[in-house]
Each structure stands twice: as C-alpha cells, then as structure tokens.
N, C-alpha and C positions, 0 to 999 in steps of 0.2 A: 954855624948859623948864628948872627948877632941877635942879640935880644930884640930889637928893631923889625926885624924881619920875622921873628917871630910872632911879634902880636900883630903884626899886617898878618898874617897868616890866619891867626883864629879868629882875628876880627871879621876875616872873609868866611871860613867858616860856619862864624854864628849869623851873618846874614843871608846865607845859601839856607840854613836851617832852618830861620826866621821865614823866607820864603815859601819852602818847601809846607813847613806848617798851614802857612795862609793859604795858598793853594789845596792842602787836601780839605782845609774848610771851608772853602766855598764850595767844593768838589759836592761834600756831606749837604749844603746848605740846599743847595741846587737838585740832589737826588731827594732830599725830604719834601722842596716844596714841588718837585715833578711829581711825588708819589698822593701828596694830598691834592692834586687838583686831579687825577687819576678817580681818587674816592671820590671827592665829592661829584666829578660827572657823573663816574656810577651811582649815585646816591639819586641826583638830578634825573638820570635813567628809568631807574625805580619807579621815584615818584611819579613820573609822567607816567609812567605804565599801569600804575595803579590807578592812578585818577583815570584813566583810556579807557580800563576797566570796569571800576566804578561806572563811569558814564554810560557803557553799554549794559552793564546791568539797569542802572534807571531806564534806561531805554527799551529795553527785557520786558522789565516789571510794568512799564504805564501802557506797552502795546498788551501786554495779559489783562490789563486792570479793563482796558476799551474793547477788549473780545468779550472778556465775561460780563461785560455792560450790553454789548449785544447778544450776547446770549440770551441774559434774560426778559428783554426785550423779546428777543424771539417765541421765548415760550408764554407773552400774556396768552392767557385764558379768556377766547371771545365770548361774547352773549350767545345765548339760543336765539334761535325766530323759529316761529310759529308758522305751518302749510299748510294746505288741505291735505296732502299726503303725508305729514310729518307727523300732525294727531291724531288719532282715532279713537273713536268712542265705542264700549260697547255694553250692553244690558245684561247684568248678572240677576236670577230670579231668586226665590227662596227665602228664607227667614231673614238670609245675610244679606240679600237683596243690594244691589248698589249699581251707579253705573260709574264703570272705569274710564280713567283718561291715559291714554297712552300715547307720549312724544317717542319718535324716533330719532337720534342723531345722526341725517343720512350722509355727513359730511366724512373726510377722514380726519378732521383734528378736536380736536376735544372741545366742550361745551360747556359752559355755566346758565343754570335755573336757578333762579331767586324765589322764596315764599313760595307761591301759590298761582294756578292759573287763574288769570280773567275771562270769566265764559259770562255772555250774553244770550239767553236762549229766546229765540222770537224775536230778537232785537230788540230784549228787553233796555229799559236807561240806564237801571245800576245792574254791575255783574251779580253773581250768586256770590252772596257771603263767605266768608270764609269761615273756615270748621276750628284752623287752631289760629288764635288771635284775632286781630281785627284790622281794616284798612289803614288804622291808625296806628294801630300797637300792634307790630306784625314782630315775629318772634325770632329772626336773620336766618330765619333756612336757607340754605346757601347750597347745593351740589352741581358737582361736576363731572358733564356725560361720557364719557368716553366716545373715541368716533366709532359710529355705527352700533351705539350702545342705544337705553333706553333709561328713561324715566315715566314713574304712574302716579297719578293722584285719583282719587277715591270719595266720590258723590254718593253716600246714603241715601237708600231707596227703600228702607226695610219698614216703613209704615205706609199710611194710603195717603198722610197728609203729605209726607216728601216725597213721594212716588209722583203725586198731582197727574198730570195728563203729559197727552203724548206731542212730542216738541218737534216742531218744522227743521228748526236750525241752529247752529249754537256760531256766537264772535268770538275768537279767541285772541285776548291779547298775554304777553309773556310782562309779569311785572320786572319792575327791576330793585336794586338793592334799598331802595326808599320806597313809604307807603304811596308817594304822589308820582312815581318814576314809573315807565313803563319803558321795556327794550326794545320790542319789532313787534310789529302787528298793525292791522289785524287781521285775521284770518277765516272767513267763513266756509263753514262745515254746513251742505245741505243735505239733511237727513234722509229726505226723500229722494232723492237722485241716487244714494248708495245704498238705497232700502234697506236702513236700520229704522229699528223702533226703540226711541230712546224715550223715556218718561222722567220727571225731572220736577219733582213741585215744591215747597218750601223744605227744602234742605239746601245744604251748606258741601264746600269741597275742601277737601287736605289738601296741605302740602305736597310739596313734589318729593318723592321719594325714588332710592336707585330700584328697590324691587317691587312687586305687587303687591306681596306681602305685608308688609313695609306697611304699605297704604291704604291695605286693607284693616292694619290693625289698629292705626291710625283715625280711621271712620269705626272704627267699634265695630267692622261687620268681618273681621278676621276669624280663622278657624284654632 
C-alpha cells in the first residue's frame, strides 16, 4: 500500500467518526429536550389541577359561608303578642297578696318578652307603673319563651291602698326593647265575662319573668 493511499484512507476514517460523533449528539440533544418538555407538561398538569382544586374548594367554602348565613337567619327570635287567651290573670289572697300575670307561648317556636307588661285597668290613660325601673329608665329585661312555655309577672296587692277596688277590665300591650317601643297589642281582658275578681289599686307590676317564683320575689311577696 503507498503512502498515498494510506492517508486517503484515515482521512475517510476520521470523517466517518467525525459523523458518527455528530449524530449520537444530536441523538443526546433531542432525547434531553423530548424529556424536558415531558416535565414541564406534567408540571403544567399539576398546576392546572391544583388551581381546579383550589377553585372548588372556594366554591365549598362561600356555598357553607351562605348556608350558615341562612341559618341564622332562620333561627331569629320573634316578638311575643299579647291574646285574650294568651294572658291570664289571677287573685292570690293573704299577707303575700298579689295578682299574677300569666303569658302563655301557645305557638311552637320560641318567643322574646322585653321589660315589663303594659296593663291599662278600666281603660285607664297611663298603664300601671312599673315596680323595677321606670318607662324611661327600664332595666333591658330581656327573656325568651320557649314554644308552649310560659312567662309571670307580679302586681302587689298585700296592702288596702294597692289592693284598691275591684277592676272591669285590663289593655294589654307587650313593650318592646325601648322605653317608647311597643311589639303587638293590644289586647283586652274582660274580667266579668270570665268571672274573675281581680283588685288592683295603687300598685306597680314586675318584670317578666320565666317562673312564678321569679316574680313573686321580685314584688316582695315571695315565700
């Protein structure tokens, strides 16, 4: 073999190799950038699912937030009103002497009493005073009836001047959470038609209270 032919020969050689090179490097280039656009879709994947996510959680959380907005809503606490059948009055005798007021809640959902009742007896102009506070300076007694519960307040009758004489009829209005507010009313009670004997003369009534007791101790004429 001449020398000639020789270096034709590795020349051919080194440019097969030179090739073969270039080739498996674009090969590497091509598999690295198939493999990075692989992640980042999956990455892309991800995040879309997570924000899908996210979103139905907001969506979760604002339809819980406008249930529990109706809910409480649903549980306001209405006013009482005043009936002829809803009050009733009746004459206790003796040293402790008084006469009782007894509301009835005859509904099933619950009930709010504010302060004190307004009674007009004879259809008197101003109601019977109040025993704790004043029309003006009322003290926020505040309860609430339960359905088919009850509430008492308590008119002193244990001397001859608040005893006074014996009364036709009584107005009943129900106040409300201000001294100048009233809720429902009014409601007249005629004494003679349900033949009670109610007596009723310069004295004053309590608050509304949940038991008798309550209200009896309240007028000073408790046991």
């Amino acid at each position: 073999m001449t020398a000639r032919r020789s270096r034709s020969r590795s020349a051919a050689y080194a440019a097969l190799a030179l090739g073969l090179a270039g080739s498996l490097a674009l090969t590497g280039c091509n598999s690295h950038s198939s493999k990075k656009s692989k992640r980042s879709s999956s990455s892309k994947s991800k995040m879309s699912s997570s924000s899908s996510s996210k979103s139905k959680k907001r969506r979760i959380i604002g339809g819980g937030a406008a249930a529990a907005g109706a809910g409480t809503a649903s549980r306001r606490v209405p006013d009482c009103y005043p009936s002829t059948y809803k009050v009733t009055f009746s004459q206790q005798t003796g040293p402790k002497s008084h006469v009782a007021v007894k509301f009835k809640n005859s509904t099933s959902r619950d009930c709010k009493l504010y302060n004190a009742p307004l009674l007009r007896f004879n259809n008197a102009k101003d109601p019977l005073p109040l025993l704790q506070g004043t029309p003006g300076h009322l003290d926020g007694t505040r309860i609430t009836v339960p359905a088919h519960g009850y509430a008492y307040a308590v008119i002193p009758t244990n001397t001859a001047a608040t005893k006074g004489t014996e009364q036709k009829s009584v107005t009943i209005d129900f106040m409300g959470i201000s001294a100048s507010s009233v809720t429902h009313g009014p409601a007249t009670v005629n004494f003679a038609e349900k033949r009670l004997h109610i007596s009723v003369g310069k004295s004053k009534v309590t608050n509304w209270s949940s038991s008798i007791h309550g209200a009896q101790l309240a007028g000073g004429v408790g046991q």
